[in-house]
N, C-alpha and C positions, 0 to 999 in steps of 0.2 A: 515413544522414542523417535520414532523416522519425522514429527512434526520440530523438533530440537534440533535433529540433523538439518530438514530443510532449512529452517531460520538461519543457523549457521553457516549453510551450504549460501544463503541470500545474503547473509552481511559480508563474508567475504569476497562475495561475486564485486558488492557495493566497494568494499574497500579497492580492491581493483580497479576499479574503473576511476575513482577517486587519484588513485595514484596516476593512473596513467592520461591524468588531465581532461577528463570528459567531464563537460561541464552539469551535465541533469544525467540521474539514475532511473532506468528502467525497469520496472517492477512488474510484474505479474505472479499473480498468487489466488488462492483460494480466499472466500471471505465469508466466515459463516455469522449470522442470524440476520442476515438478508431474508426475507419472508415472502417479499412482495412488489412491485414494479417502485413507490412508493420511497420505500426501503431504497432502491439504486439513485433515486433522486436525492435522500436523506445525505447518502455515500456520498454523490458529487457536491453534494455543498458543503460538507462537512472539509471534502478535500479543498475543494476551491477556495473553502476560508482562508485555509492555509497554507495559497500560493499552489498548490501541487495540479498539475496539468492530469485529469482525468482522459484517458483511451479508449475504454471498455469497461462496464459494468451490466453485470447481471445477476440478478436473483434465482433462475432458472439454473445456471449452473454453477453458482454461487462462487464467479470469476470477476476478481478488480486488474485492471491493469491500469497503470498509471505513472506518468516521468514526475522528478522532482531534483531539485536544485539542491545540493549536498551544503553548498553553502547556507543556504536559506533556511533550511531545517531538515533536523535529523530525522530518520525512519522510527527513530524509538518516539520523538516529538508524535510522527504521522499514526502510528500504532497505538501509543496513551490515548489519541482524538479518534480515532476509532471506537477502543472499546469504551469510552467513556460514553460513548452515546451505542451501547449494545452488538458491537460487533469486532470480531477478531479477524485478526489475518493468521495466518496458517504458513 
């Protein structure tokens, strides 16, 4: 339950900021099946494919943080590309 609340608690945050005309969304979140140093390089390209500006990434504390352009694509887009190549956001 409290991982439904967070996601909820994050796309609302998203819509807000949407409305109040800010142009990129600020994300920080948990990201599990990170494994490995490897794994964080895997992350940022996977993001960068898709336009999304990488901040921080680590396997050791299994933390992404990362901006992205609401117009350009959605976070359910960034989250499909995630676990399609083995990992979730939280």
């Amino acid at each position: 339950m409290k991982k439904g609340i967070s996601l909820i608690v994050l796309i609302f945050a998203i819509l807000f900021l949407v409305a109040c005309g800010s142009s990129t969304v600020d994300v920080s979140t948990t990201l599990n099946g990170m494994v490995c140093v490897s794994c964080e390089a895997d992350v940022t390209n996977i993001l960068d494919g898709l336009g999304v500006e990488v901040l921080a990434v680590s396997a050791a504390s299994d933390y992404l943080h990362f901006e992205y352009d609401p117009d350009d694509i959605s976070l359910a887009e960034i989250m499909s590309a995630l676990r399609e190549n083995g990992f979730t956001m939280n």
